[in-house]
RODO-2510 file (C-alpha; in nm, 4 decimals, decimal comma):
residues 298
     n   res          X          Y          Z
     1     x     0,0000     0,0000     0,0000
     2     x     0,1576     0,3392    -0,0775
     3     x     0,1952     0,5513     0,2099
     4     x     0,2228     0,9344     0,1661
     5     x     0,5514     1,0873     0,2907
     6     x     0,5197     1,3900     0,5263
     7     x     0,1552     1,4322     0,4882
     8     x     0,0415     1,5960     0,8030
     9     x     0,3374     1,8316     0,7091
    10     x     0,2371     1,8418     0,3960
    11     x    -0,0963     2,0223     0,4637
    12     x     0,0502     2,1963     0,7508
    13     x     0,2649     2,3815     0,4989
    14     x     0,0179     2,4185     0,2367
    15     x    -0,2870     2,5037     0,4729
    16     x    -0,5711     2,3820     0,2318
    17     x    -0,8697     2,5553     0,2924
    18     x    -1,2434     2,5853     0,1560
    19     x    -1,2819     2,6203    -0,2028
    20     x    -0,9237     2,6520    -0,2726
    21     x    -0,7284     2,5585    -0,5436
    22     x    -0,4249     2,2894    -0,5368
    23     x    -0,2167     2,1286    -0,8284
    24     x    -0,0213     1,8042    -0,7543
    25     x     0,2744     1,8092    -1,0105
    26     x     0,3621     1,4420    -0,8876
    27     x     0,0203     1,2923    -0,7985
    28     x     0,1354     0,9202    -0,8027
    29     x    -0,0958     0,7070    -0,6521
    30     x    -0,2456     0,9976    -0,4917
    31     x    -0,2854     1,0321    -0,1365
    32     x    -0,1532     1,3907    -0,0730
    33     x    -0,4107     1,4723    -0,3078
    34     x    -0,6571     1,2524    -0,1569
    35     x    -0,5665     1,4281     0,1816
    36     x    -0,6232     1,7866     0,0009
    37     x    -0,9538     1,6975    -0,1358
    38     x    -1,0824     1,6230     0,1997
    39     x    -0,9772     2,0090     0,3506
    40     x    -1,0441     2,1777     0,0377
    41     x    -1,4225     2,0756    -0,0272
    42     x    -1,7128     2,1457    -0,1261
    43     x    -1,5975     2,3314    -0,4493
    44     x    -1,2040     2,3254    -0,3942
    45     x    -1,0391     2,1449    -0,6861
    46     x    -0,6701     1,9450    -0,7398
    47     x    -0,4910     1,8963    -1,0495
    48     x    -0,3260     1,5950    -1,0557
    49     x    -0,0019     1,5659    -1,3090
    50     x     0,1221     1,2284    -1,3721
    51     x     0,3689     1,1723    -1,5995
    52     x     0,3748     0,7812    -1,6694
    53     x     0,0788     0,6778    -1,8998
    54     x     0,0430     0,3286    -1,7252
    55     x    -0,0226     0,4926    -1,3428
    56     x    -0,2043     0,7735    -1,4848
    57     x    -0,4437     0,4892    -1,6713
    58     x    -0,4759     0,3264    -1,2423
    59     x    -0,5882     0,6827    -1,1082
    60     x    -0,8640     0,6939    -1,4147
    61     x    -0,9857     0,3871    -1,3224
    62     x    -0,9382     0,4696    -0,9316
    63     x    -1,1496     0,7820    -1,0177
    64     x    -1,3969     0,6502    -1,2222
    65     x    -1,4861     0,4027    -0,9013
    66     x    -1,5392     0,6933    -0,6693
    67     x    -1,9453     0,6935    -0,5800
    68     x    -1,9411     1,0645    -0,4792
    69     x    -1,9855     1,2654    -0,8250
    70     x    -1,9008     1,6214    -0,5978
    71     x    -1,5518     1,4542    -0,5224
    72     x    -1,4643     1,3180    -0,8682
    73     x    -1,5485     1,6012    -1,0384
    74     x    -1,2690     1,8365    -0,7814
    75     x    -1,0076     1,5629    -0,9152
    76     x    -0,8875     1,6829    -1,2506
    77     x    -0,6326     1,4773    -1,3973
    78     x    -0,3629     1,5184    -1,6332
    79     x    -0,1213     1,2851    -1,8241
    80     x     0,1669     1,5069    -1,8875
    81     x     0,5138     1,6371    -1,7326
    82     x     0,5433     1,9138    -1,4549
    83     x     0,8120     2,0694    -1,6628
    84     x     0,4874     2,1834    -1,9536
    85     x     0,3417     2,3324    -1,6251
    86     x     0,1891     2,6479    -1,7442
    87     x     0,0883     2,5157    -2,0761
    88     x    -0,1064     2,2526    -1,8742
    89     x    -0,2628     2,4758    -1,6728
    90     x    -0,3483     2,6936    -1,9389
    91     x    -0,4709     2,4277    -2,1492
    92     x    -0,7034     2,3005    -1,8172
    93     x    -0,7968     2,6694    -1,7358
    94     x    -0,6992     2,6141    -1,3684
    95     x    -0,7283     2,9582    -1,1906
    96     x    -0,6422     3,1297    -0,8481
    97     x    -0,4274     2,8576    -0,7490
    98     x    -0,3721     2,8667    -0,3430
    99     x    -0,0548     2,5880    -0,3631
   100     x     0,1292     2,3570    -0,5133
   101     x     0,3336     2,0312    -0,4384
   102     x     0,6534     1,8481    -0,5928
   103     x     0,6691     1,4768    -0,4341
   104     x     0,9961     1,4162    -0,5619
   105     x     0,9824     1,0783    -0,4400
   106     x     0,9296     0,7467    -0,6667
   107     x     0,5492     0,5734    -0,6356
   108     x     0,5746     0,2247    -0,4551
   109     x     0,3852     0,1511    -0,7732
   110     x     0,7243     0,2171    -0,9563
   111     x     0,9348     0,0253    -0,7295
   112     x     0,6900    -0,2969    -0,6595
   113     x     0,4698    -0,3622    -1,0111
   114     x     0,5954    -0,1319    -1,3052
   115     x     0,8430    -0,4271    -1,4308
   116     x     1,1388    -0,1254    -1,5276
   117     x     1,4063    -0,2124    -1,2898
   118     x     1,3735     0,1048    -1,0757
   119     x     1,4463    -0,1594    -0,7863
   120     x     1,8209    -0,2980    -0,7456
   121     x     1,6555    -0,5736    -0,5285
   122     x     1,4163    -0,7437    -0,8238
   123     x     1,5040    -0,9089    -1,1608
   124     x     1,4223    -0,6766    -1,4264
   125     x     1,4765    -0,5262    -1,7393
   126     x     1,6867    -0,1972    -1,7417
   127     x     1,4405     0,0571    -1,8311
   128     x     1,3869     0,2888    -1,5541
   129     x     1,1421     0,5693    -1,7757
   130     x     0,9163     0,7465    -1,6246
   131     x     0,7917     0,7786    -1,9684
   132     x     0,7450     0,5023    -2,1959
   133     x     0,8256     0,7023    -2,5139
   134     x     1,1266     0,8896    -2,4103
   135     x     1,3841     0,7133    -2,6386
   136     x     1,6339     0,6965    -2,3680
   137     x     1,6879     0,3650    -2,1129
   138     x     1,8902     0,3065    -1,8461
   139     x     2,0298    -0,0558    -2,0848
   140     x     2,1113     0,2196    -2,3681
   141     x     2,3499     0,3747    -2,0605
   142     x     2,4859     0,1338    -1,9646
   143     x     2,5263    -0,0689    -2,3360
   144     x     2,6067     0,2085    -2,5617
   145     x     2,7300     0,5286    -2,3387
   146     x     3,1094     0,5879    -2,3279
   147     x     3,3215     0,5277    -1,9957
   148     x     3,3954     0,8716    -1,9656
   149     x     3,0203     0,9836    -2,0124
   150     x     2,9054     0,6730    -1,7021
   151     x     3,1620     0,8001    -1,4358
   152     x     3,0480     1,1178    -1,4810
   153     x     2,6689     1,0953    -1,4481
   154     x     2,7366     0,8348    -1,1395
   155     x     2,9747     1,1120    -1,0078
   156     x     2,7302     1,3927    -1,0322
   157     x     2,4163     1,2547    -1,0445
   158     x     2,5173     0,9461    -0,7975
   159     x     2,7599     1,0938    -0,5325
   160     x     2,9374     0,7523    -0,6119
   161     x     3,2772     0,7184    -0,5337
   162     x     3,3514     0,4155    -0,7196
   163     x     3,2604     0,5914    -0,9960
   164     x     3,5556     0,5032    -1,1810
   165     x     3,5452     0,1526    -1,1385
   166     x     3,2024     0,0611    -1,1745
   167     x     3,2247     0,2663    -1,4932
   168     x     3,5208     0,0603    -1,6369
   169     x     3,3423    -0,2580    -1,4939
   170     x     3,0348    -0,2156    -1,6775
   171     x     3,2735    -0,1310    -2,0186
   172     x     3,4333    -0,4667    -1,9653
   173     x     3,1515    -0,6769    -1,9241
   174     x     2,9594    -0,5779    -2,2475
   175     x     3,2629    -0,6445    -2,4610
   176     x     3,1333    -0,9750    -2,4307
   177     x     2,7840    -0,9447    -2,3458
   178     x     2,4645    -0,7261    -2,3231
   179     x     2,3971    -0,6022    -1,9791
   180     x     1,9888    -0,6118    -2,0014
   181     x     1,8942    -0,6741    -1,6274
   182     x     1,8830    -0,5073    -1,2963
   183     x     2,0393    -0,8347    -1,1582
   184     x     2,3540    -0,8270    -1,4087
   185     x     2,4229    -0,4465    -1,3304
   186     x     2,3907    -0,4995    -0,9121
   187     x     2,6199    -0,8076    -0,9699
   188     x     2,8831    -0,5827    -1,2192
   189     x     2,8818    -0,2854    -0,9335
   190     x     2,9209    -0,5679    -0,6150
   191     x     3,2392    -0,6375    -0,8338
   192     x     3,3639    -0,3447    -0,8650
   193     x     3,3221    -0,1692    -0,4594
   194     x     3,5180    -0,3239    -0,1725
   195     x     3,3565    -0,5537     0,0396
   196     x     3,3121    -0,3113     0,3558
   197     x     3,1272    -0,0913     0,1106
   198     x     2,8663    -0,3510     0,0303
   199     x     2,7761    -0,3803     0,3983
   200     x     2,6729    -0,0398     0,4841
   201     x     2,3608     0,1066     0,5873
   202     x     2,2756     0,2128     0,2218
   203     x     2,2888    -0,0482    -0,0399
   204     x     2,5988    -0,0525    -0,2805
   205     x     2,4021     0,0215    -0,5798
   206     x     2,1645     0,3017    -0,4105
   207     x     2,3713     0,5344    -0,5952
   208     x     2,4509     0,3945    -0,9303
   209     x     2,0410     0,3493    -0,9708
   210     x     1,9637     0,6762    -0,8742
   211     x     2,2592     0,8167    -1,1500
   212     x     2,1074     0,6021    -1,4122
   213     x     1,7442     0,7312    -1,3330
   214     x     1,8050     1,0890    -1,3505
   215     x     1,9844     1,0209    -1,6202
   216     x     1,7317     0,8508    -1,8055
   217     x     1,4481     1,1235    -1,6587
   218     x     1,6385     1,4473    -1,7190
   219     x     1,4913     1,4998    -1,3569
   220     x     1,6911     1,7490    -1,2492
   221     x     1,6878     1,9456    -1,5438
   222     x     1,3050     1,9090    -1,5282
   223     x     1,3005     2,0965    -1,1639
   224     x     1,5282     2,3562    -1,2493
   225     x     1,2704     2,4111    -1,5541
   226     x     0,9589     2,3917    -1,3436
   227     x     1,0111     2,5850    -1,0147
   228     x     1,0237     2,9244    -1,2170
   229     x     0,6553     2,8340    -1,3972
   230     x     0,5232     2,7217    -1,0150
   231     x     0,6027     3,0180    -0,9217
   232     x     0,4440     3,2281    -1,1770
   233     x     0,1212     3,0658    -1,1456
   234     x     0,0561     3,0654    -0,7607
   235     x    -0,1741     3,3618    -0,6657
   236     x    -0,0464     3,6285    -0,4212
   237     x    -0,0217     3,4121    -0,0877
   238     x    -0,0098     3,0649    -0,2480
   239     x     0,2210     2,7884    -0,1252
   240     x     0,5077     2,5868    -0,2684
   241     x     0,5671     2,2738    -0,0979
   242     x     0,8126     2,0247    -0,2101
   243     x     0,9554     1,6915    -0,1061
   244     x     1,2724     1,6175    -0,1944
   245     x     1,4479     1,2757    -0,1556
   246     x     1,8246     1,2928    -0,2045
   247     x     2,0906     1,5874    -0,1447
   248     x     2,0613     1,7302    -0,5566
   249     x     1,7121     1,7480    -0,5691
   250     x     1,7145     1,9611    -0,2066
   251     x     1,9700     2,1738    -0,3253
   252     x     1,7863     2,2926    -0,6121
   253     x     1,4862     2,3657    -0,4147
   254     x     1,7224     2,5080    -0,1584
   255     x     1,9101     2,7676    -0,4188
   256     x     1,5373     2,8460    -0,6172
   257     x     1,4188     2,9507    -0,2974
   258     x     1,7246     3,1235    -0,1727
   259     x     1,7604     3,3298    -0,4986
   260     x     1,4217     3,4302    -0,5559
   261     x     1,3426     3,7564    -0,4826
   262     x     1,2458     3,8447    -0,0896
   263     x     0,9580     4,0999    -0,1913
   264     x     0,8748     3,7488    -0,4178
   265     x     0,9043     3,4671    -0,1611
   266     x     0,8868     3,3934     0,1626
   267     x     1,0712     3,1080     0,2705
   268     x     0,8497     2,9360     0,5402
   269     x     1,0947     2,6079     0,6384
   270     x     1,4663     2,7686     0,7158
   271     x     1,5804     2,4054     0,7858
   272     x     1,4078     2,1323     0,6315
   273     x     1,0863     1,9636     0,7440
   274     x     1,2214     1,5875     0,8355
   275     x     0,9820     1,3006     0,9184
   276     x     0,9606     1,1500     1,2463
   277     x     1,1228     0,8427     1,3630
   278     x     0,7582     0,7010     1,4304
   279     x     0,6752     0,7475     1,0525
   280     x     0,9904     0,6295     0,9681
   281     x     0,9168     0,3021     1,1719
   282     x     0,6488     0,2499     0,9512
   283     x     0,7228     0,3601     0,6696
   284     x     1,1177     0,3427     0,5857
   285     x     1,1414     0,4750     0,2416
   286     x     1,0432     0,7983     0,3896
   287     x     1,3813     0,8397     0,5815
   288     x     1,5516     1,0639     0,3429
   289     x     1,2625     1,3203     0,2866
   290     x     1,3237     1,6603     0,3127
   291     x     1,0275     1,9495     0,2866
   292     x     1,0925     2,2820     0,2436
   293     x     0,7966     2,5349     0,1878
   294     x     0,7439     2,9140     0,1002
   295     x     0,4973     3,1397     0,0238
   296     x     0,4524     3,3880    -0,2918
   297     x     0,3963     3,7675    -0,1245
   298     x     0,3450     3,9329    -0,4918
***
């Protein structure tokens, strides 16, 4: 069952009230939404952006099951990419919006039952889109790119620093045969890290994943991209909340907010909203969340 990270700080931050307006740019399987809908009724409405056809396709059918035709009409939802944000809400005529959120984080739907080896603990193929017709895969990576061109995206985009040596492990092995599989890279990356690495706290291909799938996602090109448009569309006194799950991703919120202008933005969070050990206990993918929320003054 997916379990929403932060989401009593979540509408803490965003303060949904009556007949306000809310976009989710990362709906997922949708329980901040769900949460939003409940504080923002009777005529409040939430725009839900999801970019993967296949999950989007689950929340239609979710919707379409939903008894209460007041509710399912506030639910508006969108298969696109937050970085088109203003185009979408132009194209959706979505007015006087009060906040929006970023949930940076992958869907357990992702992880568990999308078969595209987002997960370095099941046997799958090495997709890891978001999108099913962006050209790019994580196999093309890891098959085609140059040695040069791997360290460098599991240096930046990974923090890794075996870099180096996964990157010339991974050239060696498909001299003589296609790496296809999430099971073939974790085994070429346990090869490549000393043993003491692969015993620590975070698993020894945590970082190589990650690398590959912002890679493959242009995800951090997409935030720099959207955060400007967010901006722009909140009303005077609307809220931008975002979740962010790993040190690049918080540093672009961090800077965005930071170098926005103070008669602009208000930042609300000067240290990062962190979740409790209690909801880490039950739910432990949320240990590396990090919210951070401010409010548009003009």
């Amino acid at each position: 069952m997916h379990i929403p990270v932060l989401q009593k700080e979540v509408l803490k931050h965003l303060e949904p009230g009556p007949n306000q307006n809310f976009i989710d740019c990362t709906i997922g399987e949708g329980g901040h939404s769900a949460a939003i809908l409940e504080k923002n009724a009777p005529k409040g409405k939430v725009l839900g952006i999801e970019l993967d056809p296949e999950l989007y396709e689950k929340l239609q059918a979710a919707k379409l099951k939903v008894k209460n035709e007041k509710l399912k009409n506030r639910l508006i939802l969108v298969n696109d990419s937050f970085v088109n944000l203003k185009e979408i809400v132009r194209r959706e005529r979505f007015l006087a919006v009060s906040g929006i959120l970023f949930d940076l984080g992958m869907s357990s739907w992702h992880l568990e039952e999308s078969l595209r080896g987002f997960s370095f603990f099941k046997n799958e193929p090495l997709d890891m889109r978001y999108n099913p017709q962006n050209p790019l895969t994580a196999e093309k990576i890891v098959n085609y790119w140059s040695k040069s061109e791997m360290e460098k995206i599991l240096r930046e985009y990974g923090e890794e620093r075996f870099a180096k040596k996964i990157a010339e492990k991974i050239v060696e092995t498909r001299k003589s045969k296609q790496i296809r599989t999430t099971s073939q890279l974790v085994e070429i990356i346990k090869e490549s890290v000393p043993s003491r690495y692969q015993h620590q706290k975070i698993h020894f291909a945590t970082r190589t994943f990650q690398a590959l799938r912002i890679t493959v996602n242009d995800e951090l090109n997409n935030l720099e991209k959207a955060f400007p448009q967010a901006l722009e569309i909140l009303k005077p006194g609307g809220r931008l909340v975002v979740i962010a799950f790993h040190s690049l991703e918080d540093r672009i919120v961090k800077n965005f907010y930071r170098n926005s202008s103070p008669e602009k933005l208000k930042i609300l969070t000067k240290k990062p909203v962190r979740p409790s050990p209690e909801e880490i206990k039950i739910n432990p993918r949320a240990r590396s969340a990090k919210l951070r929320a401010a409010i548009k003054l003009s």
